[in-house]
N, C-alpha and C positions, 0 to 999 in steps of 0.2 A: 883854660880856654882849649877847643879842639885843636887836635891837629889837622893843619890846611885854614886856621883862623886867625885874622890878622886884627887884632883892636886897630878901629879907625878912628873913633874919635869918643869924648866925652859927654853927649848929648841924650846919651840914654836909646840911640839908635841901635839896629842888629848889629852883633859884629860883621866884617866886613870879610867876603870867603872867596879865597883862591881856590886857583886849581892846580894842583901838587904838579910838580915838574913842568911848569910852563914857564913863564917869562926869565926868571933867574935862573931857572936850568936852560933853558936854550937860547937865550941871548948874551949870555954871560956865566965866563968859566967859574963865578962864585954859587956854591951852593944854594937854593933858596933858602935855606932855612937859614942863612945870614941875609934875607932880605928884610927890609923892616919900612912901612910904611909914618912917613912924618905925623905928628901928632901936636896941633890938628892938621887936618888936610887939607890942601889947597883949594880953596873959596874957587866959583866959576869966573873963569879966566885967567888963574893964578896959574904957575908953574915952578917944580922945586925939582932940583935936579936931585936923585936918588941912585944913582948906578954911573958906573964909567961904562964904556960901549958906545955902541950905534943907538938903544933905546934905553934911553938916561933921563929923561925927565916925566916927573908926575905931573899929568895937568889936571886941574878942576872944571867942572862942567857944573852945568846947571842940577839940583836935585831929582833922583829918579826918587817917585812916589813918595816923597818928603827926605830920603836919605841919600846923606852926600854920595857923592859919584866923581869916579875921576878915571883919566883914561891914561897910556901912555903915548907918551911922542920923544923926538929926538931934535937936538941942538945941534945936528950935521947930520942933515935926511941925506940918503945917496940919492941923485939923478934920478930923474923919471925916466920910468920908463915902462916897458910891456909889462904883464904877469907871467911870472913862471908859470911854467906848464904844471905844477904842482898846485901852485895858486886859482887857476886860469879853472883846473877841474873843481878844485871847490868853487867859484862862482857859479859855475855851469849847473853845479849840484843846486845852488841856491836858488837861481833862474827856473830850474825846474819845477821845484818846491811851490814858488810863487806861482806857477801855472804858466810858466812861457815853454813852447811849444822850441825844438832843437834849435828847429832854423831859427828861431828867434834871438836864441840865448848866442845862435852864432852871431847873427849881425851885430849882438851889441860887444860880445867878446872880440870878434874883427876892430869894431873903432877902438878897443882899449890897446890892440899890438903894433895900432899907426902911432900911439901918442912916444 
């Protein structure tokens, strides 16, 4: 199997492909390549906890284009709250993309630093 390819499941679907130094590199001081995805994966609506940290659990979602799909989440989200100003410029980016005009992307970036 490549490297950056993580077998997901049994079903005869594609393998299932990260992207090298993301989640287990920056959310957690283990390695990724000691990350390993349950096998099979979690059905839409299930959740398996896979990591200690702030983002520790595999959720199941419904199938993209017939193959499984799963996202993460955490079993102790921290507070809501604003976007980091790091964060905040990637939506702005995306707001753009989509065709909204600055002031636009500002009004709706303003409601997210009241919440």
């Amino acid at each position: 199997m490549a490297a950056g390819t993580v077998r997901g499941d049994t079903t005869g679907a594609p393998p299932i492909r990260r992207r090298r130094g993301t989640t287990g590199a920056s959310s957690s001081p283990i390695p990724t390549s000691a990350v390993a995805l349950p096998d099979p994966l979690p059905g839409p609506g299930e959740a398996v906890h896979v990591l200690d940290g702030w983002i520790d659990l595999l959720l199941g979602m419904d199938p993209v284009d017939g193959h499984p799909s799963v996202t993460l989440g955490s079993t102790n989200p921290p507070p809501p709250g604003p976007p980091s100003p790091t964060y905040r410029a990637v939506l702005a980016t995306g707001m753009a993309e989509m065709g909204l005009t600055p002031d636009e992307a500002e009004t709706h970036l303003v409601d997210l630093d009241r919440r």
